[in-house]
N, CA, C and O atoms as a GROMACS GRO file, in nm:
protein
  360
    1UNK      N    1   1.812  -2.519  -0.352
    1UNK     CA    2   1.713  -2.473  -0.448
    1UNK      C    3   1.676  -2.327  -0.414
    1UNK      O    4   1.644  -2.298  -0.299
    2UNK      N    5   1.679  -2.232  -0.517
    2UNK     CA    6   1.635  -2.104  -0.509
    2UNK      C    7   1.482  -2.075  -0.539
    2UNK      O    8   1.422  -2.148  -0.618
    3UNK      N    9   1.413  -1.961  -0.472
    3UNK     CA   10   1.284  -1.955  -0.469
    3UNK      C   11   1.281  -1.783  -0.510
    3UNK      O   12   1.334  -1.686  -0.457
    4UNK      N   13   1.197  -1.797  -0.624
    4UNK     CA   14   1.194  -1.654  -0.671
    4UNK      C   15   1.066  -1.574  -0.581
    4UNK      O   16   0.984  -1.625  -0.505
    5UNK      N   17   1.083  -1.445  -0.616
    5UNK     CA   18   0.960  -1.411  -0.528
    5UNK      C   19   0.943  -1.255  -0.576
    5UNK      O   20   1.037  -1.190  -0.623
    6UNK      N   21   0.823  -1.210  -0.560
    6UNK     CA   22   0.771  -1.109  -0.599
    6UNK      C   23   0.768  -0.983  -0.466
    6UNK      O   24   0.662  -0.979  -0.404
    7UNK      N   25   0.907  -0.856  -0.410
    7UNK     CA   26   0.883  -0.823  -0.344
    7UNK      C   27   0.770  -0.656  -0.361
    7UNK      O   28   0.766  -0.602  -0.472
    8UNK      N   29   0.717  -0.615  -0.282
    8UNK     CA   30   0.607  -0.492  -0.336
    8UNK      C   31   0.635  -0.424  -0.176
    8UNK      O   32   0.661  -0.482  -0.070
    9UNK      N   33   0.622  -0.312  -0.199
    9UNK     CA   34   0.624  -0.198  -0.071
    9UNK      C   35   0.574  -0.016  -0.134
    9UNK      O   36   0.647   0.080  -0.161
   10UNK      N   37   0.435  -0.031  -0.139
   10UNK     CA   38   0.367   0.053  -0.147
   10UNK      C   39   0.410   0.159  -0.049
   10UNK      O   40   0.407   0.101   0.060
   11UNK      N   41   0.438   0.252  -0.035
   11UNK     CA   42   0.464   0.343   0.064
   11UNK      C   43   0.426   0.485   0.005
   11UNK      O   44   0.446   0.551  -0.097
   12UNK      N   45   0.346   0.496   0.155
   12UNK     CA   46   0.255   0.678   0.146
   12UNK      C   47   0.368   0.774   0.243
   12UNK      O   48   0.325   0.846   0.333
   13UNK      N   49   0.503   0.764   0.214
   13UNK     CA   50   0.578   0.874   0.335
   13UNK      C   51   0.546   0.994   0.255
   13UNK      O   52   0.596   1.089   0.316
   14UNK      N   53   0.493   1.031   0.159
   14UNK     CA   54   0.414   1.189   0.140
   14UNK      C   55   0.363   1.245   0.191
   14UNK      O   56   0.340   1.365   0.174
   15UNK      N   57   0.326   1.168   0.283
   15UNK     CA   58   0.192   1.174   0.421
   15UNK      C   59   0.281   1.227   0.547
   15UNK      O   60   0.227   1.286   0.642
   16UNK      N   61   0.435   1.198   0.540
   16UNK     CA   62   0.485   1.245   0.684
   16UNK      C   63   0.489   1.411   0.702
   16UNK      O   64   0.514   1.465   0.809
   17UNK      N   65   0.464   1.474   0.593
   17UNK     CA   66   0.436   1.592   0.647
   17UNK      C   67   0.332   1.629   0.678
   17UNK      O   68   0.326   1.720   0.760
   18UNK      N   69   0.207   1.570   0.620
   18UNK     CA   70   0.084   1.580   0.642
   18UNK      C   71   0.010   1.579   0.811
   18UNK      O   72  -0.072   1.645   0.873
   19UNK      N   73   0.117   1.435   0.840
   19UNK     CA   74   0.120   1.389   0.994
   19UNK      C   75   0.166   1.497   1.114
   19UNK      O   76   0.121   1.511   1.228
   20UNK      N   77   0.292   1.581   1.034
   20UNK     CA   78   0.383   1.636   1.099
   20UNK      C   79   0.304   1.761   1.131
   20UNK      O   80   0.338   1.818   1.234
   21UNK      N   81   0.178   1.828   1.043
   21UNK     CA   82   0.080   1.933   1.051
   21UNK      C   83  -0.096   1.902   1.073
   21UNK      O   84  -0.196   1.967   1.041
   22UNK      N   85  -0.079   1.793   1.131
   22UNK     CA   86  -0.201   1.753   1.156
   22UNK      C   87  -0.238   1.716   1.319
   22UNK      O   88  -0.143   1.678   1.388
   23UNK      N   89  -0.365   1.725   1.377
   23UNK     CA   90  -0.329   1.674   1.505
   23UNK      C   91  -0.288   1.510   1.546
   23UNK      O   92  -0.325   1.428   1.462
   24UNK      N   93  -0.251   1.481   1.610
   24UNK     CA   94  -0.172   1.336   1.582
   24UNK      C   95  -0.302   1.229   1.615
   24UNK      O   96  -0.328   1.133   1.542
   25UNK      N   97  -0.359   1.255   1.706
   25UNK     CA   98  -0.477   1.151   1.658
   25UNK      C   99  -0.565   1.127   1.541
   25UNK      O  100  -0.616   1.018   1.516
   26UNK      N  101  -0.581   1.244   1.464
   26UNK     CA  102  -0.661   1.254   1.364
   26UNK      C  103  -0.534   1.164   1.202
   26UNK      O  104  -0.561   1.088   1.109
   27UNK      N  105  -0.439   1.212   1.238
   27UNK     CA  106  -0.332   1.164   1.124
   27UNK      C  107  -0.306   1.067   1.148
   27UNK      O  108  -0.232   1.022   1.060
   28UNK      N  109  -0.332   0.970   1.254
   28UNK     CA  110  -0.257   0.855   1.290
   28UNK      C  111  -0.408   0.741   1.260
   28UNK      O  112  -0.404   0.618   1.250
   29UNK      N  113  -0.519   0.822   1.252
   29UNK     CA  114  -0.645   0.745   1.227
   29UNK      C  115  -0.653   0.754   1.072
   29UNK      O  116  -0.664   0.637   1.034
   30UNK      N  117  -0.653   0.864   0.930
   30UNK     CA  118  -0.600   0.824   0.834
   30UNK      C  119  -0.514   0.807   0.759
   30UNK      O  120  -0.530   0.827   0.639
   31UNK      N  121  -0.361   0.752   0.828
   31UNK     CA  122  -0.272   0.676   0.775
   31UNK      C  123  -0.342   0.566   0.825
   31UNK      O  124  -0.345   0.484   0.733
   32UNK      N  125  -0.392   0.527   0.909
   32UNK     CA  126  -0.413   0.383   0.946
   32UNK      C  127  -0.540   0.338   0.813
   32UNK      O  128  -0.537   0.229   0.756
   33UNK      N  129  -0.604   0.404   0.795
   33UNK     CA  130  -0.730   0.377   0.733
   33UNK      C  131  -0.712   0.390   0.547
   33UNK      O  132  -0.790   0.349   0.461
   34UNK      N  133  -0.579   0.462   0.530
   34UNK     CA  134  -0.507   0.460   0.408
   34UNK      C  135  -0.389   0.289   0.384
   34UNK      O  136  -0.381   0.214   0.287
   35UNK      N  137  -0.341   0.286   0.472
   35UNK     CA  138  -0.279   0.136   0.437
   35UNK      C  139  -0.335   0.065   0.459
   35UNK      O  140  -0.291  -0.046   0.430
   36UNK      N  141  -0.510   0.074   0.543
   36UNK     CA  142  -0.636  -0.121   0.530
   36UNK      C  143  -0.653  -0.044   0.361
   36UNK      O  144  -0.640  -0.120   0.265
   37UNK      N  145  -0.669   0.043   0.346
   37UNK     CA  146  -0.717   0.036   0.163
   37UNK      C  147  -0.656  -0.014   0.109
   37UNK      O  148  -0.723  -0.088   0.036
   38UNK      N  149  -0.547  -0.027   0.091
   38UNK     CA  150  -0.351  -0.101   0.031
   38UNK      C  151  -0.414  -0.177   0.057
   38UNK      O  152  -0.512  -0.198  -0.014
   39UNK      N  153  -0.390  -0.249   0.160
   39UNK     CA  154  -0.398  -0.407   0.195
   39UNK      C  155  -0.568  -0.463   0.097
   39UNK      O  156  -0.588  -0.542   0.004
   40UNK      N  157  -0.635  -0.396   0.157
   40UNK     CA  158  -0.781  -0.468   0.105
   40UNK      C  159  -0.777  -0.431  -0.072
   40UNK      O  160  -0.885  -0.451  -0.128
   41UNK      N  161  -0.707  -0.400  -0.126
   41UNK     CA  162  -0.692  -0.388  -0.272
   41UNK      C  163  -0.547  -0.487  -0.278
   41UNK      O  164  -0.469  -0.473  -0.372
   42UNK      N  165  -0.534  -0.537  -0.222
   42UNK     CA  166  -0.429  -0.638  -0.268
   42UNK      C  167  -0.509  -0.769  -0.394
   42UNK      O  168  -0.525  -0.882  -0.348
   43UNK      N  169  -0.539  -0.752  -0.494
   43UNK     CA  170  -0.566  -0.863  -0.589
   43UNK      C  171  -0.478  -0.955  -0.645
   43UNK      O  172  -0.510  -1.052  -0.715
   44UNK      N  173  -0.325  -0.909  -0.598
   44UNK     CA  174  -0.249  -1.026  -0.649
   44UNK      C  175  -0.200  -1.148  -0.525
   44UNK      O  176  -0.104  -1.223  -0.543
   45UNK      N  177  -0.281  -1.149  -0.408
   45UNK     CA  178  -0.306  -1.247  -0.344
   45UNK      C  179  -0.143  -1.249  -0.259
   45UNK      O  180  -0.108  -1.351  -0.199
   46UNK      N  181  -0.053  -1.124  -0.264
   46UNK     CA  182   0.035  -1.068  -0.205
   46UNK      C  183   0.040  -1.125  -0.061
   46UNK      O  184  -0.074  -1.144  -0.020
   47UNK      N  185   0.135  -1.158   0.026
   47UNK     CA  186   0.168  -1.195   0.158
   47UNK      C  187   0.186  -1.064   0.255
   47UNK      O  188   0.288  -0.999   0.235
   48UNK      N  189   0.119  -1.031   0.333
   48UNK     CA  190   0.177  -0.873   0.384
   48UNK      C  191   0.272  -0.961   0.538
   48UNK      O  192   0.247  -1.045   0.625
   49UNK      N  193   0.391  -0.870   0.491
   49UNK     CA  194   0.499  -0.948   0.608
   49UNK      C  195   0.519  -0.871   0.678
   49UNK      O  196   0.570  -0.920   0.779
   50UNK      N  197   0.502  -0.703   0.689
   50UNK     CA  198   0.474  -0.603   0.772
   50UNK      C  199   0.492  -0.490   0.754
   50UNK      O  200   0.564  -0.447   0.664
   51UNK      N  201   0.437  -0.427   0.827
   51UNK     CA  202   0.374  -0.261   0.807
   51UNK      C  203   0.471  -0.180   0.898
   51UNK      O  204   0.475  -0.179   1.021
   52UNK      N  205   0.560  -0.102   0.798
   52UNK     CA  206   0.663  -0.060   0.865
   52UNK      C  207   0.683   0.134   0.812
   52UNK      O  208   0.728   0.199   0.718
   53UNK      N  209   0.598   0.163   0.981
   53UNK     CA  210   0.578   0.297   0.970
   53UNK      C  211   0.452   0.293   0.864
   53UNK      O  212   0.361   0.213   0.885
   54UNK      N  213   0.448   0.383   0.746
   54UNK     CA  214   0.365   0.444   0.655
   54UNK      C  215   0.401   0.348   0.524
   54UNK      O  216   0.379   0.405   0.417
   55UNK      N  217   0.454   0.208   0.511
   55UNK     CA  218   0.496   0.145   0.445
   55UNK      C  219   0.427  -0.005   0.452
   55UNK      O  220   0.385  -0.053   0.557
   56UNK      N  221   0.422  -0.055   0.355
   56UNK     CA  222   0.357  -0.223   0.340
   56UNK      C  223   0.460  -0.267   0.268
   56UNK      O  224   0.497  -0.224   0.159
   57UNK      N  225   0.523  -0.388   0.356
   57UNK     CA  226   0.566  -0.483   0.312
   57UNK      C  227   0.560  -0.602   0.283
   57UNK      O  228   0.589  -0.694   0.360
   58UNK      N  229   0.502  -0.617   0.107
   58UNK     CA  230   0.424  -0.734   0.080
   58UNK      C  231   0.524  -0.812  -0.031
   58UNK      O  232   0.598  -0.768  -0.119
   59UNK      N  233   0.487  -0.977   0.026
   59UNK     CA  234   0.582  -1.006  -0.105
   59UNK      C  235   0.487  -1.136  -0.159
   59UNK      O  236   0.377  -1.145  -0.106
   60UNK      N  237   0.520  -1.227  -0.251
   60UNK     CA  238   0.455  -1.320  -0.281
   60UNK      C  239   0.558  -1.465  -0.370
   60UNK      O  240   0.598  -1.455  -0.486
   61UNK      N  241   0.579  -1.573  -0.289
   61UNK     CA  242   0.669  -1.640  -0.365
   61UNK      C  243   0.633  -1.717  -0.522
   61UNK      O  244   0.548  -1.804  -0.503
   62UNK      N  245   0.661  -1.712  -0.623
   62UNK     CA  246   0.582  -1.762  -0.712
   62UNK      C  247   0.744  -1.806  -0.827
   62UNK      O  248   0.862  -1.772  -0.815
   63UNK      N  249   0.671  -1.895  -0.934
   63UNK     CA  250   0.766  -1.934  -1.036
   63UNK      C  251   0.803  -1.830  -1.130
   63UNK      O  252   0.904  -1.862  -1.194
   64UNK      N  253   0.757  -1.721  -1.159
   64UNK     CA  254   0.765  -1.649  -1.265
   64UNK      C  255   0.700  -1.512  -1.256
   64UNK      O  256   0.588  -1.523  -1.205
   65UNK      N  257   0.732  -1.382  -1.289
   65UNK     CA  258   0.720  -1.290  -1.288
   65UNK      C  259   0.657  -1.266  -1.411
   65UNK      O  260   0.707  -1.294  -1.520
   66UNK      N  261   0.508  -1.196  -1.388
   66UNK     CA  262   0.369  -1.164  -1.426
   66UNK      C  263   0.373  -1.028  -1.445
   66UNK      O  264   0.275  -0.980  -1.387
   67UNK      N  265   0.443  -0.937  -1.501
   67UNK     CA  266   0.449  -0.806  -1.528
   67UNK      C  267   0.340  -0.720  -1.551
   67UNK      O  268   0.344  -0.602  -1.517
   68UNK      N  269   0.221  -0.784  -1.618
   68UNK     CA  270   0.115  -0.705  -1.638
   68UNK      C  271   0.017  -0.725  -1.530
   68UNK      O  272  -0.082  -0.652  -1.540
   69UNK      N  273   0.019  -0.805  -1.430
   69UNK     CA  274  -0.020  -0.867  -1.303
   69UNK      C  275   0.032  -0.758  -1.192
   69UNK      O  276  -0.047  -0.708  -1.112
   70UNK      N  277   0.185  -0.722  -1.196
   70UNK     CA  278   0.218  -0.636  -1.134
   70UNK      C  279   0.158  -0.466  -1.137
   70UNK      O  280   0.159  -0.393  -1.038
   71UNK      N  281   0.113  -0.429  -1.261
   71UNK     CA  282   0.091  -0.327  -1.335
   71UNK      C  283  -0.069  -0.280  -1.280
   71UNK      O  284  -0.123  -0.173  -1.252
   72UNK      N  285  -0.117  -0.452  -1.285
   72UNK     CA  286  -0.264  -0.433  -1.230
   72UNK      C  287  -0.278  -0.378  -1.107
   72UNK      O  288  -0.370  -0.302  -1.077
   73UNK      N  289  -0.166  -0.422  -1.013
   73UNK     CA  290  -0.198  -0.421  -0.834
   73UNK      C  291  -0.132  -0.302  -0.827
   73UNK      O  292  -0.191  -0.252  -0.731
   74UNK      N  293  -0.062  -0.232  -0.857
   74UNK     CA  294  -0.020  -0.082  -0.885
   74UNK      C  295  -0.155   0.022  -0.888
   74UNK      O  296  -0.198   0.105  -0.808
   75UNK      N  297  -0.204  -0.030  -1.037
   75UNK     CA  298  -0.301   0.046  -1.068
   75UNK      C  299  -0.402   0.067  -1.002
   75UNK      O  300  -0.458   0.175  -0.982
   76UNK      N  301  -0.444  -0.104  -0.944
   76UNK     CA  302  -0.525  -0.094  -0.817
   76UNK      C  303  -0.525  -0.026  -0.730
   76UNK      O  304  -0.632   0.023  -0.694
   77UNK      N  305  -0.382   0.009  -0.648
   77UNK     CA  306  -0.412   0.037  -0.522
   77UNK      C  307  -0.345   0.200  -0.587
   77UNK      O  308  -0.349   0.295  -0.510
   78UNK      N  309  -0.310   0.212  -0.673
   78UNK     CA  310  -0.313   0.396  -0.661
   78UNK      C  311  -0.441   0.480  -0.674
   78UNK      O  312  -0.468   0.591  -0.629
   79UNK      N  313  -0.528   0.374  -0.770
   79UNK     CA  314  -0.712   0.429  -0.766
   79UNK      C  315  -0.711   0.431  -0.647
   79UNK      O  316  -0.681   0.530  -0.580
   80UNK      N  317  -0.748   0.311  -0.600
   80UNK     CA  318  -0.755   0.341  -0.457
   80UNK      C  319  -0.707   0.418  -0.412
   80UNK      O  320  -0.789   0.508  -0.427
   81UNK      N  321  -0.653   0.446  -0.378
   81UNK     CA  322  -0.564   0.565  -0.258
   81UNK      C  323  -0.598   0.694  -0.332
   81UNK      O  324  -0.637   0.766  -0.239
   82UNK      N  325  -0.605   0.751  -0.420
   82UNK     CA  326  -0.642   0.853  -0.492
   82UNK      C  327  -0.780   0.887  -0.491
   82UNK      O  328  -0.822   0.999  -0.462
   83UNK      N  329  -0.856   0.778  -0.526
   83UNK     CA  330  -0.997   0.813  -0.493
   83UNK      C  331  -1.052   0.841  -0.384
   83UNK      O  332  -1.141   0.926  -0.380
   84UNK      N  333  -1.001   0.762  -0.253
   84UNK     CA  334  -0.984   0.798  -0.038
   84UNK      C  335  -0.945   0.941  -0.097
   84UNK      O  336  -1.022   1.036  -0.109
   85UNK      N  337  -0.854   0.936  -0.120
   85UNK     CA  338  -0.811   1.109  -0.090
   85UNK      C  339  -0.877   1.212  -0.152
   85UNK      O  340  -0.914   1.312  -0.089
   86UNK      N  341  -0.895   1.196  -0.270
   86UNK     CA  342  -1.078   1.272  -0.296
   86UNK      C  343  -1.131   1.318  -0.236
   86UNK      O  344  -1.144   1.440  -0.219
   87UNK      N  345  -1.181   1.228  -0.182
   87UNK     CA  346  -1.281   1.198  -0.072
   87UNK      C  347  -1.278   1.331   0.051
   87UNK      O  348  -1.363   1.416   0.076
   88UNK      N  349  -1.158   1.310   0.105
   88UNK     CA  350  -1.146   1.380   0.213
   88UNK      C  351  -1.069   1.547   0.158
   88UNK      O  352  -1.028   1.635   0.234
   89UNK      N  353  -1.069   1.549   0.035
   89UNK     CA  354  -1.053   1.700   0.006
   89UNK      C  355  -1.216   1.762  -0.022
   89UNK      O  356  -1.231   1.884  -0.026
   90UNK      N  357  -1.314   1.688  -0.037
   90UNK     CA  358  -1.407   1.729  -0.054
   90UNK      C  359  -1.482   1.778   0.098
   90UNK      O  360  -1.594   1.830   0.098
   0.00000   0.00000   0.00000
């Protein structure tokens, strides 16, 4: 029996240059504090199977693919992440 599944991998590597010109403790405290926002905006109840580098790897096994469900947790977590980053240009 086959099991369909919903895979998702949000990834901020835009940020590796950011890291690459930043001091490394300070960049390594918000990438860390940029992927708990990912994660804590997860509303589609997503599995996180691991965080690889500047990347989330989330998947979720389900019967059927929810396209406008997908569209939501997108939308979610790019507010998110867009609005953090606001933040810290201000």
């Amino acid at each position: 029996m086959t099991q369909n599944a919903v895979l998702f991998i949000p990834d901020i590597s835009g940020f590796t240059e950011f890291v690459h010109h930043t001091d490394i403790s300070h960049s390594r405290h918000i990438i860390s504090e940029l992927l708990e926002l990912l994660i804590d905006s997860n509303i589609m109840g997503l599995e996180l199977a691991e965080i690889e580098g500047d990347a989330l790897f989330l998947y979720k096994l389900i019967d059927g693919v929810d396209v406008n469900s997908i569209n939501k947790q997108i939308e979610k977590m790019y507010l998110a992440f867009h609005t953090h980053i606001k933040r810290y240009e201000y």
